[in-house]
C-alpha positions, 0 to 999 in steps of 0.5 A: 035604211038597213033592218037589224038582223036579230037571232037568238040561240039557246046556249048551255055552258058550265051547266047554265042554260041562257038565252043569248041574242046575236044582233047585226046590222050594215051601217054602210048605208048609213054612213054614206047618206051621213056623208052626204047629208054632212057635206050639203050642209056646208061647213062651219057652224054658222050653216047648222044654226042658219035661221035657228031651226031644228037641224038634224045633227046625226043618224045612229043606227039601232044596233048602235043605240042597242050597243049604247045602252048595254054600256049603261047610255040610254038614248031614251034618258034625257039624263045620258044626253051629255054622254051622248053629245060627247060621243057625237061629238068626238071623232071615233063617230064622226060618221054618225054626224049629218051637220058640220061642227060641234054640239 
């Protein structure tokens, strides 16, 4: 799995001195393992459920999780969970899923 690469400057604009934090990280990786892991699992939702066990159902990357909660959607927060099962849910991070359909 790819590190998160973060950098922090100093910045002074508009006499105001602040601490800014640039942060990057390659999802190719994660995306691809994704892929994969998504197209073992078969399709349908009868694979995800098989025998009622606990199914990973996606792989989010930090940085993303740190995207997230600066939009105010705390991966930590049982409470933002519906927020996040929509977004995984959705086909903008379909990428992010590891098993077929819906949850």
């Amino acid at each position: 799995m790819s590190a998160v690469i973060r950098r922090v400057f100093r910045d002074v604009q508009d006499g105001r001195d602040k601490i800014v934090i640039h942060q990057v990280q390659d999802c190719a990786e994660i995306k691809k393992i994704n892929d994969m892991t998504r197209l073992a699992n078969g399709s349908g939702t009868a694979s995800f459920w098989k025998n009622r066990q606990w199914v990973k159902i996606a792989s989010i990357p930090l940085a993303l999780i740190d995207k997230w909660h600066q939009e105010g959607v705390n991966f930590y927060d049982p409470n933002c969970w519906p927020e996040i099962k929509r977004r995984l849910n959705s086909n903008e991070w379909e990428s992010l899923r590891t098993a077929p359909g819906r949850f």
